[in-house]
Backbone as JSON, one array per atom type, in Angstrom:
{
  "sequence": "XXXXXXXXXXXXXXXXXXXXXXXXXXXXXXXXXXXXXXXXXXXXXXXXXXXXXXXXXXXXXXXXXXXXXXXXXXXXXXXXXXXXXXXXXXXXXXXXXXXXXXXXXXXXXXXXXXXXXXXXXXXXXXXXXXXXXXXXXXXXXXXXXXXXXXXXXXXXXXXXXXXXXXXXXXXXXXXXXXXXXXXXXXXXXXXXXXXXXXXXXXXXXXXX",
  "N": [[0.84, -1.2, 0.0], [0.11, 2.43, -0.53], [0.78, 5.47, 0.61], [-0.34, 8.72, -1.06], [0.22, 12.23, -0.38], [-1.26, 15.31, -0.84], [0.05, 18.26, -0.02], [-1.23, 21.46, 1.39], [-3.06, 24.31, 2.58], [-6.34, 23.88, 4.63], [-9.72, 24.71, 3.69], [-11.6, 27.31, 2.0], [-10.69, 29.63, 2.05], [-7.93, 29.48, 1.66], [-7.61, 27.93, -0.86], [-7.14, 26.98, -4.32], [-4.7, 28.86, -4.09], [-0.9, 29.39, -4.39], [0.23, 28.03, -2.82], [-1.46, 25.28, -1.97], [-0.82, 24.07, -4.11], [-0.17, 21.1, -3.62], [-2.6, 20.54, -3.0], [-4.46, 20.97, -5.1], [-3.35, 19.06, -6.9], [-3.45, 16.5, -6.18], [-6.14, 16.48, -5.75], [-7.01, 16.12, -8.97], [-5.37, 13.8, -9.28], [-6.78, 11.91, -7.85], [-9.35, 12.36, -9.26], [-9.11, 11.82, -11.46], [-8.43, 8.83, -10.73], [-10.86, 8.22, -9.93], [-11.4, 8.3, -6.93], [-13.05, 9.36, -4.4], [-12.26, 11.91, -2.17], [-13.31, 12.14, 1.07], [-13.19, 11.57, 3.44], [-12.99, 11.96, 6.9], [-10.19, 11.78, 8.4], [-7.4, 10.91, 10.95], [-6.3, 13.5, 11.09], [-6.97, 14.25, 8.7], [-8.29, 14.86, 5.24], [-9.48, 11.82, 3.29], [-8.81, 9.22, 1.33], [-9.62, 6.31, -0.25], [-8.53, 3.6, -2.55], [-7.57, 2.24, -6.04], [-4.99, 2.3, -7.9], [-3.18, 2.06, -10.77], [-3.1, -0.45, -10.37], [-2.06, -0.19, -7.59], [-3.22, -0.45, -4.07], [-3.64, 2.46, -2.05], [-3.96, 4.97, -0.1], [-5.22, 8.56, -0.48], [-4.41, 11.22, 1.07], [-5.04, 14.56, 2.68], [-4.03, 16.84, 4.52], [-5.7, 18.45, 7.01], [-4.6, 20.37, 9.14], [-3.03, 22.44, 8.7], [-0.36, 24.29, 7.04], [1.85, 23.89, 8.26], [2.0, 21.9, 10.19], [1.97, 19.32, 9.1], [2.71, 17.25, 9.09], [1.96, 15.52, 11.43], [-0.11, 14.75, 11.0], [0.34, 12.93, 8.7], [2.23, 11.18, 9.84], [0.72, 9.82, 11.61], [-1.02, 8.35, 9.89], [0.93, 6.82, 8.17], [1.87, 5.14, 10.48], [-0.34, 4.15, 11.46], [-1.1, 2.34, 9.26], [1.1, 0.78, 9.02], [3.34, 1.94, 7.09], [6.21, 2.28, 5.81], [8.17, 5.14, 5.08], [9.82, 5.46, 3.3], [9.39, 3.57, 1.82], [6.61, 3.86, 0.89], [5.2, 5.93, 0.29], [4.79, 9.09, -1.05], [5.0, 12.76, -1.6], [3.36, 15.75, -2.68], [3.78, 19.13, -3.24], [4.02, 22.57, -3.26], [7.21, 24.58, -4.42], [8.77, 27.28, -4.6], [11.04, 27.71, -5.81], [10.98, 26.69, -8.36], [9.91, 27.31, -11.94], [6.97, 28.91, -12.16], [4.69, 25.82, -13.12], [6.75, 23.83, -13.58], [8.03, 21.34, -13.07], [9.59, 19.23, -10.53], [11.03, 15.62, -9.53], [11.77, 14.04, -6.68], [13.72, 11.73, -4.7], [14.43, 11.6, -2.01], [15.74, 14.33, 0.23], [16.74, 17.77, 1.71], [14.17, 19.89, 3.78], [14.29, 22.38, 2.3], [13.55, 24.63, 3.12], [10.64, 24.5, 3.38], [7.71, 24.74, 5.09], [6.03, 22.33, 5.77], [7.35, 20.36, 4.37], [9.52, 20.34, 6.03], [8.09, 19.66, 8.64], [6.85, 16.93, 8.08], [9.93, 16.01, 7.8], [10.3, 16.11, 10.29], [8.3, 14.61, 12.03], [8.65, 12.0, 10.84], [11.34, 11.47, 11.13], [13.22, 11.06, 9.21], [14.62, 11.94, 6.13], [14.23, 10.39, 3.74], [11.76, 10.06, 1.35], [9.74, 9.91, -1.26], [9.21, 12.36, -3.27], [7.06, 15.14, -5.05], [7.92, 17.67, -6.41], [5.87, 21.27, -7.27], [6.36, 23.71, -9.1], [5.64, 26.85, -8.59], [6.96, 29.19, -9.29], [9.27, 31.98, -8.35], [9.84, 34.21, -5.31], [8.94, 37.6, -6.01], [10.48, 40.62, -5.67], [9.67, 42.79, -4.18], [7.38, 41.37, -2.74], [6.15, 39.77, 0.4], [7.12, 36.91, 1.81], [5.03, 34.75, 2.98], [2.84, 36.24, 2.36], [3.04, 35.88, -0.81], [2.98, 32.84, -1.01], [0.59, 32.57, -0.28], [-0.87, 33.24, -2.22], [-2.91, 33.87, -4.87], [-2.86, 32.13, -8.09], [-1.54, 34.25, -11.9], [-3.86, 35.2, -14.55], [-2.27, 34.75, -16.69], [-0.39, 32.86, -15.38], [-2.13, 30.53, -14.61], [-3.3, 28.29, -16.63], [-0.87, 27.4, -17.36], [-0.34, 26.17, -15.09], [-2.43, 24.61, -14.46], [-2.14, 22.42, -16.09], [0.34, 21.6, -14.95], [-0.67, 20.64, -12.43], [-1.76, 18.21, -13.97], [0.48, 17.0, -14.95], [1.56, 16.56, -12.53], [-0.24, 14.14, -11.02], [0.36, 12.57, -12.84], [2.52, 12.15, -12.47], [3.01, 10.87, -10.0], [0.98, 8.72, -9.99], [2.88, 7.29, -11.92], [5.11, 6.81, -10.13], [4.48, 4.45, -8.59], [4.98, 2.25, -10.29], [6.97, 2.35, -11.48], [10.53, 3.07, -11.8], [12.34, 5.07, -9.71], [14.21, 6.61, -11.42], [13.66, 6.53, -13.98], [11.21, 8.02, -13.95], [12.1, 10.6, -13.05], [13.38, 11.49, -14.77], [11.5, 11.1, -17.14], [9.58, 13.69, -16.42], [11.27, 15.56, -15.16], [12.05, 18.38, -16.57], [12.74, 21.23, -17.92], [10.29, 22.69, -19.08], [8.95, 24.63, -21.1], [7.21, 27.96, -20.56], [4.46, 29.7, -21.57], [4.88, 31.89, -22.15], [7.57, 32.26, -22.77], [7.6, 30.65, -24.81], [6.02, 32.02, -26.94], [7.55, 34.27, -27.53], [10.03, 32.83, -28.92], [8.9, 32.52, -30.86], [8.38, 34.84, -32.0], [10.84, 36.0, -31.94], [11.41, 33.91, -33.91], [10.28, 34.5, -36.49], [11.45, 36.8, -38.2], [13.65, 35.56, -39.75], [12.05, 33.33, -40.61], [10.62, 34.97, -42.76], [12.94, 35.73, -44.35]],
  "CA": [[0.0, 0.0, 0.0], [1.5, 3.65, -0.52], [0.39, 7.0, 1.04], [0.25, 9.85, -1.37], [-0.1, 13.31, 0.03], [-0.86, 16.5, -0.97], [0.45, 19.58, 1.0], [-1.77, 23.08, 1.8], [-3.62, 24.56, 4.16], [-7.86, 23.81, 4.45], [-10.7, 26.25, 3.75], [-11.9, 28.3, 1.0], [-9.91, 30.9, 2.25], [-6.82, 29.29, 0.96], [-8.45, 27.6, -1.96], [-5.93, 27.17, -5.16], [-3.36, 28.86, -3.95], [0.14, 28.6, -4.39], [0.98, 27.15, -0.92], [-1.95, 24.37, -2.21], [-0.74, 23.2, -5.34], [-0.38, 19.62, -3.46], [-4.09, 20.0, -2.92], [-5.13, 20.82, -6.28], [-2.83, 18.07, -7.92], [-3.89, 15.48, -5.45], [-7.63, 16.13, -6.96], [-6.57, 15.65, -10.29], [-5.69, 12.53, -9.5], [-8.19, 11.45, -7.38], [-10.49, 12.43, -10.34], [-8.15, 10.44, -12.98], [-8.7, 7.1, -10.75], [-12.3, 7.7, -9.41], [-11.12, 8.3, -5.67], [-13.57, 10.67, -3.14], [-11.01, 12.48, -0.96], [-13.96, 12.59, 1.61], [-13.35, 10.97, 4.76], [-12.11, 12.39, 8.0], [-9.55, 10.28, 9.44], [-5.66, 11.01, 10.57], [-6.63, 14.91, 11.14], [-6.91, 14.85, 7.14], [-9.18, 14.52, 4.41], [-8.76, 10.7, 2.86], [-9.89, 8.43, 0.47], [-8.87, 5.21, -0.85], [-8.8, 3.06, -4.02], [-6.24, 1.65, -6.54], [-3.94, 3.16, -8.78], [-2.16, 1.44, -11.38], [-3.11, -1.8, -9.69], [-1.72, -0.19, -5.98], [-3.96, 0.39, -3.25], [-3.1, 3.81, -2.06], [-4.58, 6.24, 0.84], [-4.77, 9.76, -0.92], [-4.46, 12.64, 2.09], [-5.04, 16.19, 2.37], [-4.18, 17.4, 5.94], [-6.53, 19.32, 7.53], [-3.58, 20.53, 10.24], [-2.09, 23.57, 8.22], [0.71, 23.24, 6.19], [3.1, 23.69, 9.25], [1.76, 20.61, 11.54], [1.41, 18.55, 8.23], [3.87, 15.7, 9.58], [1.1, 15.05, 12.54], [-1.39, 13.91, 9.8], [1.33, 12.04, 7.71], [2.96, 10.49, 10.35], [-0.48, 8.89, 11.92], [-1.31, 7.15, 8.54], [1.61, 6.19, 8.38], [1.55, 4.11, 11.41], [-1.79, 3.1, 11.44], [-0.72, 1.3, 7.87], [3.12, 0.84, 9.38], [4.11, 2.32, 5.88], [7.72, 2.92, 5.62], [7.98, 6.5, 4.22], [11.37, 5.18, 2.37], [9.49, 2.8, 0.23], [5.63, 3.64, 0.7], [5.22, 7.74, 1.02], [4.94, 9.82, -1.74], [4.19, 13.92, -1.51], [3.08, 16.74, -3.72], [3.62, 19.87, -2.73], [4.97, 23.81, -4.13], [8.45, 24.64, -4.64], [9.38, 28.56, -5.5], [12.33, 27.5, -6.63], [10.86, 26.39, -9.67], [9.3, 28.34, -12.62], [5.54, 28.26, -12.53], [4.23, 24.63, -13.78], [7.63, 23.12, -14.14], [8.22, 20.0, -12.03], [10.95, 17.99, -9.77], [10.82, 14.57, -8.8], [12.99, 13.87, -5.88], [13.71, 10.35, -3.82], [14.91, 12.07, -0.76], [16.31, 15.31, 0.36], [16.01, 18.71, 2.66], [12.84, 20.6, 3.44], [14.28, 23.44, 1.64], [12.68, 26.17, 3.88], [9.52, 24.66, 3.02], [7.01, 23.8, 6.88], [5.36, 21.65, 5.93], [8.03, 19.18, 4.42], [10.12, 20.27, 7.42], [7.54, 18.77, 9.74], [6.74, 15.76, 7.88], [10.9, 15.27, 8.38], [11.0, 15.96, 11.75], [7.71, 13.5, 12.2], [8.67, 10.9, 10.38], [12.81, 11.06, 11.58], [13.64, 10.73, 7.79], [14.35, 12.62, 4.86], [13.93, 9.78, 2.45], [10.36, 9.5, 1.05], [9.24, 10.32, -2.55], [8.8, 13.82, -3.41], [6.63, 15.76, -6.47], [7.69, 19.13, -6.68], [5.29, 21.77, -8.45], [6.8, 25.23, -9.34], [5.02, 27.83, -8.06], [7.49, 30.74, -9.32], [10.16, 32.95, -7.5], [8.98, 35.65, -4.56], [9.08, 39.03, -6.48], [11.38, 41.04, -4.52], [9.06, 43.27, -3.1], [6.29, 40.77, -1.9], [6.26, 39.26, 1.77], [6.96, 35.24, 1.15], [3.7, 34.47, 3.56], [1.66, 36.48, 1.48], [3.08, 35.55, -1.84], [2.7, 31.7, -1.42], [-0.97, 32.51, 0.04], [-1.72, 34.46, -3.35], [-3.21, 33.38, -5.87], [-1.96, 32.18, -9.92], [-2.32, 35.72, -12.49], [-4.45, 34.57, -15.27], [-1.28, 34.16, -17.26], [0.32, 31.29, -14.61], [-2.81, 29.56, -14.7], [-3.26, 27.16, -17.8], [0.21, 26.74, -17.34], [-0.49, 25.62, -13.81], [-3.51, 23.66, -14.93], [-1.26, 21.42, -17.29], [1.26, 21.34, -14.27], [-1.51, 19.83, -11.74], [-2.34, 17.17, -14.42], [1.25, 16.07, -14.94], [1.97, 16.1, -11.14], [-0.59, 13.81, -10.81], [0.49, 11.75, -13.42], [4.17, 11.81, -12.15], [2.23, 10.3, -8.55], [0.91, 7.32, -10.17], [3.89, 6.37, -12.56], [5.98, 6.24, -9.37], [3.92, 3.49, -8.18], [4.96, 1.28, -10.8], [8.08, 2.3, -12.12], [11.88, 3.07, -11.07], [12.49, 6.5, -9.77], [15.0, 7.27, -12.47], [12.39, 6.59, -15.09], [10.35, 9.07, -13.66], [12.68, 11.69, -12.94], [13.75, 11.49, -16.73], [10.38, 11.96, -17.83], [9.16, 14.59, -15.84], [12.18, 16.33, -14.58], [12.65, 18.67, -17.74], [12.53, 22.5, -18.12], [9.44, 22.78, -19.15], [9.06, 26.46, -21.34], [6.31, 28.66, -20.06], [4.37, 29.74, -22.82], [5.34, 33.69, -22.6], [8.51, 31.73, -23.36], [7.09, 29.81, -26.29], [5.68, 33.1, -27.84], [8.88, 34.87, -27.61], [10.64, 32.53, -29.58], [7.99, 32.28, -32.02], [8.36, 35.9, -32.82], [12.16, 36.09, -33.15], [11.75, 33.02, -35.77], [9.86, 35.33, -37.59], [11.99, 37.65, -39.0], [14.07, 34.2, -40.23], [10.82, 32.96, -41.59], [10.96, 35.52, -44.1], [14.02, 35.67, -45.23]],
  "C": [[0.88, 1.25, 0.0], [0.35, 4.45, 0.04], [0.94, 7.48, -0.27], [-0.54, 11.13, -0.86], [0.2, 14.34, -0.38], [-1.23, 17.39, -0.1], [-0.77, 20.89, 0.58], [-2.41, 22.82, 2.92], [-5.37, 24.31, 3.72], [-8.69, 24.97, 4.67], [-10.72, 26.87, 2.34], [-10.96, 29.29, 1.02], [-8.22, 30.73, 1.44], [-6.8, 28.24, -0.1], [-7.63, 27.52, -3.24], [-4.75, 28.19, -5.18], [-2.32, 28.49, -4.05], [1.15, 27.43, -3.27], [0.13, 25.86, -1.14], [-1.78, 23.76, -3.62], [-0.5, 22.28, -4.81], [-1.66, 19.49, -3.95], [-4.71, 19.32, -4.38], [-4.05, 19.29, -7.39], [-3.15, 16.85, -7.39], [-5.23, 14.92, -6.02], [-7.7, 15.99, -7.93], [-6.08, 14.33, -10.7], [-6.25, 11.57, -8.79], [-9.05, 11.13, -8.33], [-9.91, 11.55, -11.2], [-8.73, 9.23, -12.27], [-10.07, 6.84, -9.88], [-12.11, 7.47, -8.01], [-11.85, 9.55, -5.16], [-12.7, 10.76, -2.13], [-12.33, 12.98, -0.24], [-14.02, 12.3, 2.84], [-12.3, 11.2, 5.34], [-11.52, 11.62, 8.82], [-8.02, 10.92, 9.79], [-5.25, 12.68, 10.19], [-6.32, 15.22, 9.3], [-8.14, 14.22, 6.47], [-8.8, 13.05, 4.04], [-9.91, 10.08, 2.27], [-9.09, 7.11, -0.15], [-9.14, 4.38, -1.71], [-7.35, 2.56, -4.86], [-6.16, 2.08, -7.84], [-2.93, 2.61, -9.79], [-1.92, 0.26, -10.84], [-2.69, -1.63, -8.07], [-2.83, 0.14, -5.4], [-3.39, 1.21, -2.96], [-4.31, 4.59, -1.16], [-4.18, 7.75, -0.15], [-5.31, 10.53, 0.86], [-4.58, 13.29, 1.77], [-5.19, 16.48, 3.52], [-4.67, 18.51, 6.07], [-5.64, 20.18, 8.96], [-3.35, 21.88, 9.8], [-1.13, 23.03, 7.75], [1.93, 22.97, 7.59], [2.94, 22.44, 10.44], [1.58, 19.6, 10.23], [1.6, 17.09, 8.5], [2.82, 14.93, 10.53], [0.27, 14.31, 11.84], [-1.03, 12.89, 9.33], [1.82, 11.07, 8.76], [1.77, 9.59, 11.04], [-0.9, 7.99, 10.71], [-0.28, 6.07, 8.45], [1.84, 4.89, 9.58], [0.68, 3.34, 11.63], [-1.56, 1.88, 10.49], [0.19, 0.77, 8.02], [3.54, 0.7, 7.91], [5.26, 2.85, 6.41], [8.02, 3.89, 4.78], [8.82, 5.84, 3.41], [10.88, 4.05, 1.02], [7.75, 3.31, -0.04], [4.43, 5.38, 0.56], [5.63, 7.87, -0.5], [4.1, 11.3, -1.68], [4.5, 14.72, -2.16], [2.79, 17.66, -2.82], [4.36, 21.0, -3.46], [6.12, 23.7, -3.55], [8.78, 26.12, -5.19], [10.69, 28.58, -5.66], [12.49, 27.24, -8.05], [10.04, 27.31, -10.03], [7.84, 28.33, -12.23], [5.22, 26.69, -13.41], [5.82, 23.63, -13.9], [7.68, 22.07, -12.47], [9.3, 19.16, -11.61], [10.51, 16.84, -9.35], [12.12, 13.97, -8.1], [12.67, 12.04, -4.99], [13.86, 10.95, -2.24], [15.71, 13.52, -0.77], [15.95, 16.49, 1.34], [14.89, 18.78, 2.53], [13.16, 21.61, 2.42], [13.73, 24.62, 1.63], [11.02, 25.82, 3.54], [9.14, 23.72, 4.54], [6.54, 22.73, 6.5], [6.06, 20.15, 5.34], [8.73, 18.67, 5.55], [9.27, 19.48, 8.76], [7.17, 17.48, 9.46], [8.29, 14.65, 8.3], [11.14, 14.7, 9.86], [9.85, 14.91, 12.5], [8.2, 12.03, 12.06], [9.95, 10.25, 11.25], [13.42, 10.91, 10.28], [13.44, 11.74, 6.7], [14.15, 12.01, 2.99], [12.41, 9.16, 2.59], [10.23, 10.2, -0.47], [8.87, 12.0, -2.64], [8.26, 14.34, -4.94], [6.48, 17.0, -6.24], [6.95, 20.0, -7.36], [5.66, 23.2, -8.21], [5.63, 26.03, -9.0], [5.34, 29.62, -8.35], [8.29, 31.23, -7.95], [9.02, 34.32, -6.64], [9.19, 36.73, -5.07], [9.59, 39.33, -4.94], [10.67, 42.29, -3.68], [7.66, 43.18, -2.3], [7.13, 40.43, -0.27], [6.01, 38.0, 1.53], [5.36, 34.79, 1.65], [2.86, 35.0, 2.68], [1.7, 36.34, -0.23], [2.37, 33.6, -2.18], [1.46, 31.52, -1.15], [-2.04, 33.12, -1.09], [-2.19, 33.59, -4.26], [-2.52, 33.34, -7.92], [-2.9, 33.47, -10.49], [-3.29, 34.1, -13.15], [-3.93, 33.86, -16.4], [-0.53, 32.48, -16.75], [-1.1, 30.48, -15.24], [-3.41, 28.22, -15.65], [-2.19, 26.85, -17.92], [0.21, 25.64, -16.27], [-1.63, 24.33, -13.42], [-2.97, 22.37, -15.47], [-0.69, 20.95, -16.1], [0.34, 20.59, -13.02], [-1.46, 18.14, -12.35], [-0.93, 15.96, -14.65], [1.79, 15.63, -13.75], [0.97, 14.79, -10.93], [-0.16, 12.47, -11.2], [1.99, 10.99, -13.11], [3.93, 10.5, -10.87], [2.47, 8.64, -8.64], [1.87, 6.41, -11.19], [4.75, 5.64, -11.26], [6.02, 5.49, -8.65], [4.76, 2.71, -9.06], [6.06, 1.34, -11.54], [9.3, 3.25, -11.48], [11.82, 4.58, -10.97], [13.3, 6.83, -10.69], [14.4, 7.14, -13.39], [11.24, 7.97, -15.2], [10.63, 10.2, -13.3], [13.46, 11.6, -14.78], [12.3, 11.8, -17.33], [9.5, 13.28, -17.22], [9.99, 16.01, -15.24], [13.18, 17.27, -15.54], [12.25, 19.85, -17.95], [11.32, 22.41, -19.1], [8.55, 23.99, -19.44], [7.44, 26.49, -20.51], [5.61, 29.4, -21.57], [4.48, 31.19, -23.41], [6.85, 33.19, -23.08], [8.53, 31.77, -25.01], [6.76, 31.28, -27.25], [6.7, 34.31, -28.0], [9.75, 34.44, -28.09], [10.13, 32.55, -31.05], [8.34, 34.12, -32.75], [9.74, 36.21, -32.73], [12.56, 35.27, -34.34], [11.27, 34.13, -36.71], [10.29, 35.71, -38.58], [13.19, 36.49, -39.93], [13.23, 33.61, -41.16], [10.65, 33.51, -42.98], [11.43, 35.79, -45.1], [14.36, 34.19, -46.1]]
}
């Protein structure tokens, strides 16, 4: 059986936000394999069903993102999953662009609470990880209120796409080797103000 969990905080109030891109990629694949994330158990949302032939608990801690480990680490036990082989979590990263994606085996929190408390729950920094870009803090936001903000209208169909492949990254890593899955997923990934900025310096090439 595996845990996968996605990271934010609960409530409307913080509702697709960037601090909840776990959430929203978690429901994306919930919805892909016909899983209700509706039952209160393990101070989180939960639902369960099978995934590429795994059974699989999906979470969504109801804790905040900074107690997230309290949620994670009770499933965990209840199931005596071994984060190191049975743990996989989705959660933002402003380290990355908007929509672009990491898949890690193990490693820091990286200033992020809510991985930081799943470490310091668990005792371990090896468990599966699905990074989802979220974008850099503009330098004259306040990080708290940047990762609580919401995507422009520009991020968002980028961010839409980037839900659907997090999801998809989730359930490959059920069934196939982490280096498989960090090779297909783990790939700069233009933005499409990118894409249309190359398109119009071909241009003048085009013509000639």
């Amino acid at each position: 059986m595996y845990i996968i969990v996605g990271l934010g905080n609960p409530g409307p109030k913080y509702a697709h936000t960037r601090h909840n891109a776990g959430f929203d990629s978690i429901d994306r694949l919930a919805a892909r394999y016909g899983i209700r994330i509706e039952t209160e158990k393990f101070r989180a949302l939960t639902g369960t069903g099978v995934i590429e032939g795994q059974k699989v608990l999906l979470l969504k801690p109801l804790t905040f993102m900074n107690l997230s480990g309290e949620s994670v680490r009770a499933a965990c036990d209840f199931y005596k999953i071994d984060p190191e082989e049975g743990l996989i979590v989705l959660y933002d990263d402003i380290s990355l662009a908007p929509g672009q994606l990491r898949i890690r085996g193990k490693g820091s929190a990286g200033g992020h609470n809510g991985i930081k408390n799943i470490i310091s729950q668990l005792g371990t920094q090896e468990f599966l990880r699905v990074k989802i870009g979220v974008g850099a803090k503009p330098a004259d936001w306040d990080l708290v209120d940047y990762v609580l903000s919401r995507f422009s209208k520009e991020e968002q169909p980028e961010m839409d796409d980037a839900f659907d492949r997090a999801a998809r990254a989730a359930a490959m890593l059920l069934t196939e080797e982490l280096d498989r899955v960090m090779s297909e997923f783990n790939v700069r990934k233009e933005t499409r103000r990118e894409e249309g900025q190359q398109e119009r310096k071909a241009k003048p090439q085009e013509r000639e």
